[in-house]
N, C-alpha and C positions, 0 to 999 in steps of 0.2 A: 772223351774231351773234358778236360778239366777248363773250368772260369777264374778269370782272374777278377776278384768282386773290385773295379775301383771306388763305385761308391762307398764300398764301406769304409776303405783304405782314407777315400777323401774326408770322410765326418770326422777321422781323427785329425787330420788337418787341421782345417775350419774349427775344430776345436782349442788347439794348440794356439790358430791365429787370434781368435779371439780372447785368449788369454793374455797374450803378446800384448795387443791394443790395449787391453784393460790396464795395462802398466804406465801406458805410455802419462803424460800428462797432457797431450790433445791428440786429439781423432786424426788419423793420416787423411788426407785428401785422394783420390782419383779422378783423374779427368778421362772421358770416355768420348771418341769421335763414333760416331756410327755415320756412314755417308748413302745412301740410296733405301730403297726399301726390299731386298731381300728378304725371306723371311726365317730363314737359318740365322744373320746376321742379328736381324733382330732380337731372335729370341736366346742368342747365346748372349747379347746385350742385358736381355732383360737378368738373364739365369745372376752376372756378375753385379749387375748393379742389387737385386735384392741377396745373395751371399756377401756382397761386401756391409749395407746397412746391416744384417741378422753380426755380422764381425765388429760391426761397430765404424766400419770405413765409410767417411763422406765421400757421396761421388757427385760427382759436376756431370752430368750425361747431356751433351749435342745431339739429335739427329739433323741432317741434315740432308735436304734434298740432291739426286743425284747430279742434278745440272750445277752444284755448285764447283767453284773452282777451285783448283788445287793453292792458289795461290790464298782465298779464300780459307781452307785448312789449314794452311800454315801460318793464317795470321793466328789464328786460334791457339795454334800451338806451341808460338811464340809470347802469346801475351801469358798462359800456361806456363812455359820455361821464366817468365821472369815474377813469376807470381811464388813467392815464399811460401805459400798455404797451399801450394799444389805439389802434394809430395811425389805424383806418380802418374803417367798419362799413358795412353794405350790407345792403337785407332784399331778399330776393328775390321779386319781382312777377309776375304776380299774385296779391297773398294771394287765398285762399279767401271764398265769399261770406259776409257777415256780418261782414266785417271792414272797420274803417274808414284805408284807406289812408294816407288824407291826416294822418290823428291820428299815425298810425306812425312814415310818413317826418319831420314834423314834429319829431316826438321826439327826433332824431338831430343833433346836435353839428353846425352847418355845416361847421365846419371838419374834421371826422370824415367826413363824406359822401361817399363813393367813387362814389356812381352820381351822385352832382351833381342829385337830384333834390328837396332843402332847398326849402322857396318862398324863403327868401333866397339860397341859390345860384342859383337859377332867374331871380329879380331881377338878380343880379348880373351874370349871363350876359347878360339883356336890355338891361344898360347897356352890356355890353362888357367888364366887370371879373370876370368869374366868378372862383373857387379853381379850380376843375376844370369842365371839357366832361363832359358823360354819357356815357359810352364808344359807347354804340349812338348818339348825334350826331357822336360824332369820327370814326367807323367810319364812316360814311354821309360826312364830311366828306374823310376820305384814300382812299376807294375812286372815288372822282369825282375826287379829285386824280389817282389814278393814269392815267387816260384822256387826261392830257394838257391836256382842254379847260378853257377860260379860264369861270371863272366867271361875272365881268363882265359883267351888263347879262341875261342869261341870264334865263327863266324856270323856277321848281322848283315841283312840284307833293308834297305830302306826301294821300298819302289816309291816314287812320289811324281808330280808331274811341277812342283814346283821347287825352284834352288833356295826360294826365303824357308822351305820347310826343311827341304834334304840337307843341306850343305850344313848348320850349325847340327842337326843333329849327329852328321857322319862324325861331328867333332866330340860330340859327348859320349856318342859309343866308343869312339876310339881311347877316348880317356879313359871310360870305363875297364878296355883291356879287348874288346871285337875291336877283328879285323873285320872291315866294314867296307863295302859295295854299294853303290847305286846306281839303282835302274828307270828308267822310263817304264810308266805302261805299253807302250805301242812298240818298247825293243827288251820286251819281259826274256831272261834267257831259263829256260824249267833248269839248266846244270849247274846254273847257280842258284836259284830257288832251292832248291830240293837237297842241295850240300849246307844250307843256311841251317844257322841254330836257331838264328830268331830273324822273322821278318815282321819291318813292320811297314806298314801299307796304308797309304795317304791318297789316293786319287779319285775319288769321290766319284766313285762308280759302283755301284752294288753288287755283290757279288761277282765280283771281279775276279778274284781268287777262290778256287778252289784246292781240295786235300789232294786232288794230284799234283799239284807241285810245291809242294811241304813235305818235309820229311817224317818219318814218326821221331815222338817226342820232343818236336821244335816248339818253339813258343811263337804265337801270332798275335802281333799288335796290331789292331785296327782300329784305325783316326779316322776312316772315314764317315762319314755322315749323310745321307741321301733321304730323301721322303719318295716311295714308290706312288705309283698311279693312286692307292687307296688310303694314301695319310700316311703308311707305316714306316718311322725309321727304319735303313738297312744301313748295314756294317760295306767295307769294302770288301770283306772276308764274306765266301757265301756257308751260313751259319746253320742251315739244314744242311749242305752235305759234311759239315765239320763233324757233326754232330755226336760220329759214332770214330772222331779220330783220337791216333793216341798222342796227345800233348796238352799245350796250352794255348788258350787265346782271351783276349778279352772281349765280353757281349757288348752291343750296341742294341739300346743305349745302358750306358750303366758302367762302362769302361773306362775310354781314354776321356770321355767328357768331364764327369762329376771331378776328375783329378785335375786336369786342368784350369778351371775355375777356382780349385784350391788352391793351388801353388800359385796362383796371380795374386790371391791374398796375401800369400807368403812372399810375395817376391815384393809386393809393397811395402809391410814391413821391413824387410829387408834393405830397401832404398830409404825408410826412413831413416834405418841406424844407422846406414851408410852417409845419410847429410848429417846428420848428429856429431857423429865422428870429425866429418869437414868442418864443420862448424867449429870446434873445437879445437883444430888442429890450429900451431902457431903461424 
């Protein structure tokens, strides 16, 4: 089994970005919804709010109790959309049950959009012309780059149980040049698994996948994230029986995380140059 290190891959990032900012002539702004008290939510809150200050990015961080309303978030995120100094907003997923996601993210300013998850960003991305890549798709897109292997022609497999995760991603593989599939957990087919060049796996179950249904030399990306009975992250990939396979995947934690958080750095600057430009335009 070979690792794909994203941490390391990310500190060049985060370095880059911080470069970026130090140019600018003021600090980018983010705005960050956090809504219920999860504690994965939390603490990927916490991860981006102190990677953005070490960047040099002002963040505006809300927590917010789960009983509040959706309509309550939207005011938020509208006084945000018309706030000049707010270059970039992001709520953090998944709200709490009872909340209507889609109403949320809708809410939010495309060109504001830091996780690129807009249905007009999401359009856009499907024609080719996105503002920004969703960091957890660009992260999935540069830890498969780093392995070397050629895209082209390739088949990818995405299992996910959610469409805000699956469906832009199918979109950036395909650009990439994978022909691309998606599966449910609960209608997992092993003839397509195991014909995959790269799968990659979002359904926040631990060890959920195993090296019987991978092929040798495939690449495995795992998004997922889990705290077992005794505190321990686990991967959605099960990372002992990998252990002794012959390919690629990335460890949890250490993987799809540290990249993620990078590339929302990068995807704020990126919106910043992008009003810049508006700004300036006749």
């Amino acid at each position: 089994m070979k690792l794909i290190d994203g941490k390391k891959l990310a500190q060049t990032i985060r370095k880059e970005v911080k470069d970026e900012v130090a140019k600018l002539q003021t600090p980018p702004a983010l705005g960050v919804l956090l809504v219920g008290g999860d504690p994965a939510s939390r603490l990927y809150v916490d991860l981006k709010e102190k990677a953005a200050t070490e960047a040099g990015i002002r963040t505006d961080i809300r927590r917010l109790p789960a009983t509040v309303t959706d309509d309550e978030i939207v005011g938020i995120i509208n006084a945000w959309n018309d706030d000049p100094t707010v270059n970039a907003i992001l709520v953090q997923l998944p709200l709490p049950p009872g909340h209507d996601a889609d109403k949320v993210i809708s809410a939010i300013d495309p060109s504001k959009d830091a996780d690129g998850f807009h249905p007009d960003n999401v359009e856009a991305l499907a024609e080719g012309n996105g503002l920004v890549i969703p960091p957890v798709h660009e992260a999935v897109l540069r830890l498969i780059a780093a392995t070397g292997q050629d895209p082209r022609g390739k088949a990818a497999t995405v299992i996910a149980n959610s469409d805000t995760f699956a469906e832009p991603l199918m979109h950036v593989l395909r650009r990439a040049g994978f022909h691309t599939a998606i599966l449910l957990p609960d209608e997992l087919d092993a003839d397509v698994t195991r014909t995959s060049d790269v799968i990659v796996i979002a359904v926040g179950r631990p060890k959920f996948l195993g090296p019987d249904l991978v092929k040798p030399g495939a690449i495995v990306i795992d998004v997922g994230t889990t705290k077992d009975e005794r505190g321990i992250v686990r991967g959605d990939a099960d990372a002992d029986a990998f252990a002794s396979f012959d390919g690629w995947i990335t460890p949890v934690p250490g993987g799809v995380g540290p990249m993620t958080v990078a590339l929302l750095l990068k995807n704020v600057v990126r919106l910043v140059e992008l009003q810049r430009q508006e700004s300036e335009t006749p």
